[in-house]
SEMAR-771978 format. One record per residue: residue number from 0; x, y, z of N, C-alpha, C, CB in turn. Coordinates in steps of 0.02 Angstrom, whole numbers, always signed. Last residue first. Glycine has a CB too. Example, Ala and Ser with C-alpha at 12.3 -4.5 7.8 and 13.67 -1.06 7.14 Angstrom:
# SEMAR-771978
{nr = 1 nX = +642 nY = -112 nZ = +354 caX = +684 caY = -53 caZ = +357 cX = +645 cY = +2 cZ = +394 cbX = +704 cbY = -30 cbZ = +286}
{nr = 0 nX = +660 nY = -284 nZ = +390 caX = +615 caY = -225 caZ = +390 cX = +660 cY = -165 cZ = +390 cbX = +565 cbY = -224 cbZ = +452}
//
This chain:
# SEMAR-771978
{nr = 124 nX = +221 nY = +388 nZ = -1660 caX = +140 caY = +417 caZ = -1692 cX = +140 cY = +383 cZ = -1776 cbX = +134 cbY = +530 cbZ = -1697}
{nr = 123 nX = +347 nY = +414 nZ = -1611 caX = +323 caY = +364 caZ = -1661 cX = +268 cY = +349 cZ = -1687 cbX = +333 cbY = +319 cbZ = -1647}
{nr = 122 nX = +332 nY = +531 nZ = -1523 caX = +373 caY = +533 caZ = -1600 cX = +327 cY = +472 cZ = -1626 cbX = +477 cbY = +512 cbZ = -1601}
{nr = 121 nX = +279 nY = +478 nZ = -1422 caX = +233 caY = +532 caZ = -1443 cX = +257 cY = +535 cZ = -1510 cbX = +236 cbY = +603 cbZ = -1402}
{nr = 120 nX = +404 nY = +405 nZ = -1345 caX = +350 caY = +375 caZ = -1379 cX = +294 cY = +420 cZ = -1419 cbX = +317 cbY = +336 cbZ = -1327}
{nr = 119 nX = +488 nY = +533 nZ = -1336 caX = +513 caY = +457 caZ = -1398 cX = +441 cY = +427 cZ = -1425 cbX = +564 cbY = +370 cbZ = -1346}
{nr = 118 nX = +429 nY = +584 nZ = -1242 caX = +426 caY = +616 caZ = -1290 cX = +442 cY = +560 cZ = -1343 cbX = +467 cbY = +677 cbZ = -1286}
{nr = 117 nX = +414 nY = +498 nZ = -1145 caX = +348 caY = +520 caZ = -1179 cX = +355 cY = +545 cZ = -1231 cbX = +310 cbY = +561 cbZ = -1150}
{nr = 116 nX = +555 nY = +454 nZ = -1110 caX = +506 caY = +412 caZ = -1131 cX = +447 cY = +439 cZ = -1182 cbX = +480 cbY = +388 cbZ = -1071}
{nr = 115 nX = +584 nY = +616 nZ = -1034 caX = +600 caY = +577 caZ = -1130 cX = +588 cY = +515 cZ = -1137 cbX = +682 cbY = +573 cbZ = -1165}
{nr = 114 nX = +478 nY = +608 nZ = -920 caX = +485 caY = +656 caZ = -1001 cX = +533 cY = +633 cZ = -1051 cbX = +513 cbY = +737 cbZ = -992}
{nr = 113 nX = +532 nY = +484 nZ = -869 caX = +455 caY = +492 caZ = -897 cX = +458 cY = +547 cZ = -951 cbX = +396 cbY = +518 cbZ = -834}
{nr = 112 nX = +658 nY = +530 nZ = -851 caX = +653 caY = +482 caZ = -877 cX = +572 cY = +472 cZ = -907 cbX = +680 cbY = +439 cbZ = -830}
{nr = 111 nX = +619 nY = +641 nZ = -752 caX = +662 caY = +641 caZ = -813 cX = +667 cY = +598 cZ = -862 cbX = +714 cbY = +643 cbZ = -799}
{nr = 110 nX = +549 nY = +600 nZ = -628 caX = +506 caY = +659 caZ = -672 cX = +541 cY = +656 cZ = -765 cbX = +528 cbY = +758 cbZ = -625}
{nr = 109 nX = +632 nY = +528 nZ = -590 caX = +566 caY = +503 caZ = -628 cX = +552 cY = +538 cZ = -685 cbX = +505 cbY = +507 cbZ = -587}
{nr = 108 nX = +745 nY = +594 nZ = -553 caX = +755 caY = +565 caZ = -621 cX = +694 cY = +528 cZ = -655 cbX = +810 cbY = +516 cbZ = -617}
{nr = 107 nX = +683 nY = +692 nZ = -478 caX = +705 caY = +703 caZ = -542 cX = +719 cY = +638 cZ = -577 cbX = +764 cbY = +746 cbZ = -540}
{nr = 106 nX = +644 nY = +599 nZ = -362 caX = +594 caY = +622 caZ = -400 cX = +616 cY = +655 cZ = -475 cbX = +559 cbY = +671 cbZ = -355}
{nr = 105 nX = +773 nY = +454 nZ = -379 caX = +741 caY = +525 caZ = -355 cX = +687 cY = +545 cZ = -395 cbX = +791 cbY = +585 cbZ = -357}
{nr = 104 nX = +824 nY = +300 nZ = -358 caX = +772 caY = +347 caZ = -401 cX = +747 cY = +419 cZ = -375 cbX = +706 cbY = +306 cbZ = -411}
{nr = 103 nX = +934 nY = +238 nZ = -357 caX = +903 caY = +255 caZ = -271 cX = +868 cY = +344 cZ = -323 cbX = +1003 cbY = +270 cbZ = -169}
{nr = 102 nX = +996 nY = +96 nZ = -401 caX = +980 caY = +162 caZ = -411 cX = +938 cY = +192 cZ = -365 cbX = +955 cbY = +170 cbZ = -469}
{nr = 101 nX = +1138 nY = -61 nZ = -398 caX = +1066 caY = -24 caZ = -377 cX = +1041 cY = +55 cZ = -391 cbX = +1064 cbY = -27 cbZ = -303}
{nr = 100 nX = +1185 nY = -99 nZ = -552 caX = +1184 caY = -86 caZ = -482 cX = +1130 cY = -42 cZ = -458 cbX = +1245 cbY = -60 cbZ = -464}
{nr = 99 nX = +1167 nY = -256 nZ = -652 caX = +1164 caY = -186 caZ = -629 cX = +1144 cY = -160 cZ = -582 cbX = +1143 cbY = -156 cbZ = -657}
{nr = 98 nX = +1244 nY = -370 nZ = -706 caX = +1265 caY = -332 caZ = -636 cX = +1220 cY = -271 cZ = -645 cbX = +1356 cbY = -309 cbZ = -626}
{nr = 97 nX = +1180 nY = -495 nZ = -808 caX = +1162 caY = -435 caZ = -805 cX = +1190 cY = -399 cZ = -746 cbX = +1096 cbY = -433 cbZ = -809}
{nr = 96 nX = +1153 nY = -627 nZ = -825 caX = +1211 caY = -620 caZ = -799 cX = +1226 cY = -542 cZ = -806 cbX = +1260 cbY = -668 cbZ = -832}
{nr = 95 nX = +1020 nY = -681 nZ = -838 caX = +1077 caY = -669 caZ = -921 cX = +1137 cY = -625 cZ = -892 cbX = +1030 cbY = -609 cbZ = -1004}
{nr = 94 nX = +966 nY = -691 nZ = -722 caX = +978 caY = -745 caZ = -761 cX = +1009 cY = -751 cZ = -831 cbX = +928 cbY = -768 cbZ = -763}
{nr = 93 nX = +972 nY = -541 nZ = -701 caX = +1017 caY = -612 caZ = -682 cX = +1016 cY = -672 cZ = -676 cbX = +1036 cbY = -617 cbZ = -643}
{nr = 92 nX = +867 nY = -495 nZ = -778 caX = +924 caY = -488 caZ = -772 cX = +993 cY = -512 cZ = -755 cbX = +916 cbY = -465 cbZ = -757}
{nr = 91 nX = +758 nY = -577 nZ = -735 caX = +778 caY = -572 caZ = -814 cX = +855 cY = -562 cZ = -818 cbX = +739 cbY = -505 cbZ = -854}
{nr = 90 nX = +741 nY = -532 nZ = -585 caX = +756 caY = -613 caZ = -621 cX = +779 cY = -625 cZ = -688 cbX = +692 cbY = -655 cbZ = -624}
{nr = 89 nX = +716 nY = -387 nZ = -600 caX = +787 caY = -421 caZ = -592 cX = +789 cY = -484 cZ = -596 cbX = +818 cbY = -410 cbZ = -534}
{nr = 88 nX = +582 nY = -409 nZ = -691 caX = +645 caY = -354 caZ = -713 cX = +721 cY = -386 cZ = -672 cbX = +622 cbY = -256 cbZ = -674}
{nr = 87 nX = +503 nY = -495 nZ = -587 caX = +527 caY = -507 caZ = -673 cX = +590 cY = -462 cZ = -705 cbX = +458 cbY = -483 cbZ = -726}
{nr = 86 nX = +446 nY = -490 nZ = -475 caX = +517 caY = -502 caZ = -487 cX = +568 cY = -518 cZ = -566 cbX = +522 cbY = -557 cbZ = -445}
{nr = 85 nX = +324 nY = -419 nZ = -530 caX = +356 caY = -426 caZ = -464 cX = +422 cY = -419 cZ = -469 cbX = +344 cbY = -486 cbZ = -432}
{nr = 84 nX = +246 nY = -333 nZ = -619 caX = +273 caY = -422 caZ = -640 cX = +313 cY = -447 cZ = -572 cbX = +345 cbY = -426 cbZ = -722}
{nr = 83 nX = +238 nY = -190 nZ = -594 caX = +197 caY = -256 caZ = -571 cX = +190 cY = -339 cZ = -573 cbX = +155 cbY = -245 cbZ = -592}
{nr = 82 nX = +354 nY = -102 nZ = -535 caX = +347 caY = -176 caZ = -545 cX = +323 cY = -205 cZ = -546 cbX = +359 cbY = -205 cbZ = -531}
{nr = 81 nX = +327 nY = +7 nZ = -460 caX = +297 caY = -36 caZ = -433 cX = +329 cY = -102 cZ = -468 cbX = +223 cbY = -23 cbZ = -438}
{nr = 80 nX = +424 nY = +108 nZ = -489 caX = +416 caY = +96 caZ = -426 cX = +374 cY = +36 cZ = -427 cbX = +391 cbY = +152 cbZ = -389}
{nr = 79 nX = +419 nY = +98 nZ = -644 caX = +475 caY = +85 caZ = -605 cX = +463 cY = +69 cZ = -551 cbX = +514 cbY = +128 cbZ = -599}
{nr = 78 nX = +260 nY = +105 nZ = -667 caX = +302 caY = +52 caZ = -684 cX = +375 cY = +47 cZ = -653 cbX = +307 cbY = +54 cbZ = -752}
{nr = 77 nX = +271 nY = +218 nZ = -629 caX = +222 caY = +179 caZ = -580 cX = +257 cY = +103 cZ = -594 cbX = +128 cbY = +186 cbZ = -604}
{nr = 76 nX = +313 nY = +318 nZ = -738 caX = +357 caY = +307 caZ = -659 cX = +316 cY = +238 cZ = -614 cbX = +347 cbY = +398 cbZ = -597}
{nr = 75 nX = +244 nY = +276 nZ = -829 caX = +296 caY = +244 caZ = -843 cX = +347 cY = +252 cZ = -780 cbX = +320 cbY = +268 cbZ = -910}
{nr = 74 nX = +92 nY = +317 nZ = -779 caX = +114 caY = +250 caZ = -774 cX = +183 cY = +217 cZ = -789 cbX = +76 cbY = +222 cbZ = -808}
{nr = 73 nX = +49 nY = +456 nZ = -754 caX = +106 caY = +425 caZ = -718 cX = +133 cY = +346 cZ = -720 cbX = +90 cbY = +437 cbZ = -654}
{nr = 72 nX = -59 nY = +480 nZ = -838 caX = +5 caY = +482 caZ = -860 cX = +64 cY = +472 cZ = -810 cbX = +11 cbY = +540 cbZ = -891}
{nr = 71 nX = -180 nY = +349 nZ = -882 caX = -114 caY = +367 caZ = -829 cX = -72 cY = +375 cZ = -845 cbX = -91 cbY = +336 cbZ = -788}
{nr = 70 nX = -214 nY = +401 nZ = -1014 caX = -250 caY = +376 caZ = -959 cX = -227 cY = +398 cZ = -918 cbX = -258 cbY = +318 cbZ = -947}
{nr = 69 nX = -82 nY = +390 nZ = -1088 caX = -141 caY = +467 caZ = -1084 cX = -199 cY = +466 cZ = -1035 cbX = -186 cbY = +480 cbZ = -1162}
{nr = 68 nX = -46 nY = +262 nZ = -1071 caX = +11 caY = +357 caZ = -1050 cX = -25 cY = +376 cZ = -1033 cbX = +50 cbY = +421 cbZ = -1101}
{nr = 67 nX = -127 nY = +219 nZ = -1112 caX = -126 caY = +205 caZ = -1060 cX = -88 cY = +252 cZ = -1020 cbX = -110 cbY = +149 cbZ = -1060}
{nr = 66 nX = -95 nY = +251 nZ = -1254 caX = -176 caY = +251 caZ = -1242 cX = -175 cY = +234 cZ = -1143 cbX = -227 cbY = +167 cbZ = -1306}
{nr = 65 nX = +13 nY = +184 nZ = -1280 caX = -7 caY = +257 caZ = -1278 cX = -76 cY = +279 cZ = -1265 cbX = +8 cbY = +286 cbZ = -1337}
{nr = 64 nX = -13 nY = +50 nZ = -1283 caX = +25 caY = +75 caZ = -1220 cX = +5 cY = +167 cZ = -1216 cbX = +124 cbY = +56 cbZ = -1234}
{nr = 63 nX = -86 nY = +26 nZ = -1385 caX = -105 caY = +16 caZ = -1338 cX = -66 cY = +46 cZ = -1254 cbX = -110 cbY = -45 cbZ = -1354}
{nr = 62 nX = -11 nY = +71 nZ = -1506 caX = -84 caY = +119 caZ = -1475 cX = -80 cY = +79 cZ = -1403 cbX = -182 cbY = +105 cbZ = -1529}
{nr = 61 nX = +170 nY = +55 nZ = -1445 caX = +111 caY = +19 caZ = -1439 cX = +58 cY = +69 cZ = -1466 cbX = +99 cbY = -5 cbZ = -1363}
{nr = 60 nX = +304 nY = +101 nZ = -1380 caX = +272 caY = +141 caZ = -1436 cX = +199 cY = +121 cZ = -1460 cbX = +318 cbY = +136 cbZ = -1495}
{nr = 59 nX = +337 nY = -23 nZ = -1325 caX = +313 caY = +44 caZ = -1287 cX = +272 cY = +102 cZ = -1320 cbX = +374 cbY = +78 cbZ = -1264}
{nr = 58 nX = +319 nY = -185 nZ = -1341 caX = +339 caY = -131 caZ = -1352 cX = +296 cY = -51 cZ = -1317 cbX = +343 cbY = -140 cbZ = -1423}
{nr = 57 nX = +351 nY = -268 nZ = -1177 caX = +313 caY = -258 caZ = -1227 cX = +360 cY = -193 cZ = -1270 cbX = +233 cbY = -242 cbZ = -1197}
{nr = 56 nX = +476 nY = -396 nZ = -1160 caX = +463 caY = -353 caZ = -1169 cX = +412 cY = -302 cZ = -1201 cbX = +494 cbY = -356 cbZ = -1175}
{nr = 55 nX = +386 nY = -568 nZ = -1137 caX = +431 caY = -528 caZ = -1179 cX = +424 cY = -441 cZ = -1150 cbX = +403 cbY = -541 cbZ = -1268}
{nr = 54 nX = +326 nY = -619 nZ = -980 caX = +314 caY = -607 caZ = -1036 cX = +383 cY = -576 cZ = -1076 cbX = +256 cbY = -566 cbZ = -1033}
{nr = 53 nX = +478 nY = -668 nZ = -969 caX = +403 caY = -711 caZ = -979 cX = +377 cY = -667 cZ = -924 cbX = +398 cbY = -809 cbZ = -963}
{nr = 52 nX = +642 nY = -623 nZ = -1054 caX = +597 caY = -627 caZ = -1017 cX = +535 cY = -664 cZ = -1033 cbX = +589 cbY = -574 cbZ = -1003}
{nr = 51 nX = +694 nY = -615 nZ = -1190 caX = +710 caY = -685 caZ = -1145 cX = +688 cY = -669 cZ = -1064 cbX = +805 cbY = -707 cbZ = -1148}
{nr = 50 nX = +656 nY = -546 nZ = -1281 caX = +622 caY = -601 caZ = -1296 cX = +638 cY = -641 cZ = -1233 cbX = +641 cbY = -633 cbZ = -1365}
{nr = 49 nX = +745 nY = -438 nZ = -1252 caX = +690 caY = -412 caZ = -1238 cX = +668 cY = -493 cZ = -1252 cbX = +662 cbY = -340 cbZ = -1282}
{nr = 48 nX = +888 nY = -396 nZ = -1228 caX = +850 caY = -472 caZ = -1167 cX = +773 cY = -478 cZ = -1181 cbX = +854 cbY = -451 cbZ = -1058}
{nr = 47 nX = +927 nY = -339 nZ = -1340 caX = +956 caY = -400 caZ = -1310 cX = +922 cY = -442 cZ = -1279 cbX = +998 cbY = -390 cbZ = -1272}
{nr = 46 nX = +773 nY = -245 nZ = -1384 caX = +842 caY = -224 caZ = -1315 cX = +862 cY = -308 cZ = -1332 cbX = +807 cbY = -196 cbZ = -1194}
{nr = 45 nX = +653 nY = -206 nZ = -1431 caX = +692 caY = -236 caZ = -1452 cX = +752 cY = -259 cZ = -1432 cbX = +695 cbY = -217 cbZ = -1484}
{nr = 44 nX = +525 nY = -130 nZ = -1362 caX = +564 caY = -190 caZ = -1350 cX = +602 cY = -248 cZ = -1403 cbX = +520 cbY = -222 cbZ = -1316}
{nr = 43 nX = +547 nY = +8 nZ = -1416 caX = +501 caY = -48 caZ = -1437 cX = +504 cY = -138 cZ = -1427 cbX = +502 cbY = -36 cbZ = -1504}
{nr = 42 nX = +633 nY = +85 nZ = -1380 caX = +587 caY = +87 caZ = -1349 cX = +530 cY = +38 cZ = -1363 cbX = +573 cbY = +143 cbZ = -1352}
{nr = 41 nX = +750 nY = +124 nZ = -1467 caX = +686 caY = +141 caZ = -1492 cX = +629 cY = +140 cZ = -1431 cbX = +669 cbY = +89 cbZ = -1552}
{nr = 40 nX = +848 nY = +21 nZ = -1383 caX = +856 caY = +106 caZ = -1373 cX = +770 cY = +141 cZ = -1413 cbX = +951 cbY = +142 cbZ = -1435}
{nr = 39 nX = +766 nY = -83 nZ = -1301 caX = +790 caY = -67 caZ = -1329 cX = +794 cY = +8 cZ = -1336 cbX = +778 cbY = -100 cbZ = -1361}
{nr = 38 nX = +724 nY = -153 nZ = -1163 caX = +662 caY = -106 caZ = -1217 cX = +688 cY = -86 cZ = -1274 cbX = +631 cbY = -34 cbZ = -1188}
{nr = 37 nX = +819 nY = -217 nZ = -1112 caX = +752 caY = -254 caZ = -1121 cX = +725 cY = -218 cZ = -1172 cbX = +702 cbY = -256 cbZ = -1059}
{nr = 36 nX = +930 nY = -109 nZ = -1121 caX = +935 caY = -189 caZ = -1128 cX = +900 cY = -232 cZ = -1145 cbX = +945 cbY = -215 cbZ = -1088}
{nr = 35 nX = +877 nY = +7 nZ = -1096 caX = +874 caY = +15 caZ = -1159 cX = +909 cY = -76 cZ = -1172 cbX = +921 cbY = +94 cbZ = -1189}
{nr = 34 nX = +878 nY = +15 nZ = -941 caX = +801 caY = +0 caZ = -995 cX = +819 cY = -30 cZ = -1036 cbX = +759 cbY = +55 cbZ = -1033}
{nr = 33 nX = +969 nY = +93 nZ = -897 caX = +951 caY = +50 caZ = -863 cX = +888 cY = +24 cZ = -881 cbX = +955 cbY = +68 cbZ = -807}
{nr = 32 nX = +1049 nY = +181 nZ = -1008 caX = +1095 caY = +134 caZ = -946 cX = +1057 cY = +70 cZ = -912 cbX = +1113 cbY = +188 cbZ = -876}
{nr = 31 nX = +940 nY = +224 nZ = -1059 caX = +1001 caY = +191 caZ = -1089 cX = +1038 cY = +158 cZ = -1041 cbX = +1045 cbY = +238 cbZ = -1123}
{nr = 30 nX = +883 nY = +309 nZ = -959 caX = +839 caY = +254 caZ = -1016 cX = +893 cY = +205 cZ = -1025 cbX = +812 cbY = +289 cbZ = -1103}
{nr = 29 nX = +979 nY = +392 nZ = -895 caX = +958 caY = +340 caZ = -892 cX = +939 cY = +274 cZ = -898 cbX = +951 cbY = +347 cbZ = -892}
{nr = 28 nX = +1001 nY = +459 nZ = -1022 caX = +1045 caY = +426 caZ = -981 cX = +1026 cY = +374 cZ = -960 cbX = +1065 cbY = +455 cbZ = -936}
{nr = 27 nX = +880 nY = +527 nZ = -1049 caX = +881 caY = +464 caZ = -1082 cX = +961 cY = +435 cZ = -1079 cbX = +851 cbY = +474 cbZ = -1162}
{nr = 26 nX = +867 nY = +590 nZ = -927 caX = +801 caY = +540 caZ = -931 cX = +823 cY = +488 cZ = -997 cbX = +716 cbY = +592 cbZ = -950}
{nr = 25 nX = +980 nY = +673 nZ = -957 caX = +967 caY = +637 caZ = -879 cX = +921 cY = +583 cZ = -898 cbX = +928 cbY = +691 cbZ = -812}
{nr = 24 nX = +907 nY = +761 nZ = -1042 caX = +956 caY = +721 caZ = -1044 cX = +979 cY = +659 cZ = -1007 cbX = +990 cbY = +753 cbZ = -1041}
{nr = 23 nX = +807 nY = +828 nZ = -996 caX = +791 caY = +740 caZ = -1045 cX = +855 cY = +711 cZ = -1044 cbX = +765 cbY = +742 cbZ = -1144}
{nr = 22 nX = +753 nY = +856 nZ = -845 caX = +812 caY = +866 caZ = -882 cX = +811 cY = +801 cZ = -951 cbX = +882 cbY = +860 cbZ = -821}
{nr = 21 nX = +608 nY = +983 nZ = -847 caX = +636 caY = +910 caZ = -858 cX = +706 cY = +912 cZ = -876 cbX = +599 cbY = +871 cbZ = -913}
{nr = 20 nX = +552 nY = +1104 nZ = -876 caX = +602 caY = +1093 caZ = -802 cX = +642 cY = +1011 cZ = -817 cbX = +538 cbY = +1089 cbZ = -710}
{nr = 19 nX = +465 nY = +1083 nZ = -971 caX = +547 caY = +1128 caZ = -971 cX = +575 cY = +1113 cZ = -900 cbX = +541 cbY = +1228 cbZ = -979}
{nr = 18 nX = +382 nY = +1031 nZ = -904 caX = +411 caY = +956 caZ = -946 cX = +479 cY = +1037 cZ = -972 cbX = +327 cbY = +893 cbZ = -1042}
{nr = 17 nX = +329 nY = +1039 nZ = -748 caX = +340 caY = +1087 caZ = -812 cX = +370 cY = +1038 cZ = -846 cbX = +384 cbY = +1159 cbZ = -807}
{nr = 16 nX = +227 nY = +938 nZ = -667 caX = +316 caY = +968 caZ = -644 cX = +293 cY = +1003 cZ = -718 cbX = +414 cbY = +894 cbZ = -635}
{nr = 15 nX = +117 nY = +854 nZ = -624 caX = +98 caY = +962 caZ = -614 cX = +140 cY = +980 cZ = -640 cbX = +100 cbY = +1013 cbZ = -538}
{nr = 14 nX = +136 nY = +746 nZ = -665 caX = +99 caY = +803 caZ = -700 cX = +103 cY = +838 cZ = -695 cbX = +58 cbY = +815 cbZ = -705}
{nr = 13 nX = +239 nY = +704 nZ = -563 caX = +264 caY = +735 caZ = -627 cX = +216 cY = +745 cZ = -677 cbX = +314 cbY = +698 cbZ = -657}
{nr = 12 nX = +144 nY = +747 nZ = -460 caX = +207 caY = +771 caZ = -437 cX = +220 cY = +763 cZ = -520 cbX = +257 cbY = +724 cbZ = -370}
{nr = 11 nX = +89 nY = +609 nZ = -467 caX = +38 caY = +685 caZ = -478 cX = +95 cY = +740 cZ = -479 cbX = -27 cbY = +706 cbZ = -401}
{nr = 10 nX = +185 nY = +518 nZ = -488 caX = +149 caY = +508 caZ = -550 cX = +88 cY = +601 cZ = -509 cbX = +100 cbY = +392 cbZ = -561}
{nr = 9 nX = +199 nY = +531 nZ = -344 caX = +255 caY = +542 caZ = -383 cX = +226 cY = +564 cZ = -443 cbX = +299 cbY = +483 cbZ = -391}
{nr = 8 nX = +110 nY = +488 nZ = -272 caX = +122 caY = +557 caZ = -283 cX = +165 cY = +581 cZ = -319 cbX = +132 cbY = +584 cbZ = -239}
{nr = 7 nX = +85 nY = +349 nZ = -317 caX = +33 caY = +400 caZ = -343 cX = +49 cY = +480 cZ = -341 cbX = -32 cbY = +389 cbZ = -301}
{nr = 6 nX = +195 nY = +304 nZ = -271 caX = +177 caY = +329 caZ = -336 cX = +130 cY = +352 cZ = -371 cbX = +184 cbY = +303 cbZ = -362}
{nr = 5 nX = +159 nY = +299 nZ = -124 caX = +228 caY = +344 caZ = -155 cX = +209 cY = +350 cZ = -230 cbX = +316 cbY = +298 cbZ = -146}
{nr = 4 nX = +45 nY = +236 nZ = -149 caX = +26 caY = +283 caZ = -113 cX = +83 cY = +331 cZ = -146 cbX = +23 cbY = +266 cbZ = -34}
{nr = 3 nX = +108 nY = +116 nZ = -164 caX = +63 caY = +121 caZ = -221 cX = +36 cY = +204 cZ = -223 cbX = -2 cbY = +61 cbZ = -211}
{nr = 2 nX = +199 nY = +72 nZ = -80 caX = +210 caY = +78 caZ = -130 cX = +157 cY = +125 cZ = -177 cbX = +220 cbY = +18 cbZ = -143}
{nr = 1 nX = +94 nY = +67 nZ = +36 caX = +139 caY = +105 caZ = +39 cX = +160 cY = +135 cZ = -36 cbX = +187 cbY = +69 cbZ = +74}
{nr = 0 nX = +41 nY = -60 nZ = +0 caX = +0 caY = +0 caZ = +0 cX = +43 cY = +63 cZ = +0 cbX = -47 cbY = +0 cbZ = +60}
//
């Protein structure tokens, strides 16, 4: 419950934030350092590990996923904090011998990583 409570304020916290205040750079640092394995750099789960998870990586650029942005637009921070596959993101990972180290997510880099997610995915229209 906890969880779900932190990302709800997070996800209202990066509606209200100004998407000029965003740093994208930062957000597709990120992306790249700690996504772009499963989701690939496009975002369409093409990434190395994207088939060798269960389920596969979805793609992101989806109608269906963008139709869920615009619903909830906090869902690509909700997806970090919550994980709803549970243990799927680090079981994937180290079971293809993946080290990556822990990240201690601040509200910027949500807020940052959600603005150049949205914007990549809004391109592929």
């Amino acid at each position: 419950m906890k969880r779900l409570l932190a990302a709800a304020l997070v996800s209202v916290s990066l509606v209200q934030a100004s998407p000029s205040r965003a740093d994208v750079a930062n957000g597709k640092n990120l992306f790249l350092q700690r996504c772009a394995m499963c989701h690939g750099p496009d975002i369409k789960g093409t990434g190395p590990l994207a088939r060798k998870s269960n389920p596969p990586t979805p793609d992101l650029t989806s109608p269906a996923f963008r139709k869920r942005l615009e619903d909830y637009p906090g869902v690509i921070v909700s997806s970090i904090i919550l994980r709803p596959n549970g243990n799927l993101i680090p079981k994937t990972l180290q079971e293809n011998g993946v080290k990556l180290p822990p990240h201690a997510w601040t509200v910027n880099d949500l807020r940052d990583i959600h603005q150049y997610m949205s914007s990549v995915i809004s391109k592929s229209r």
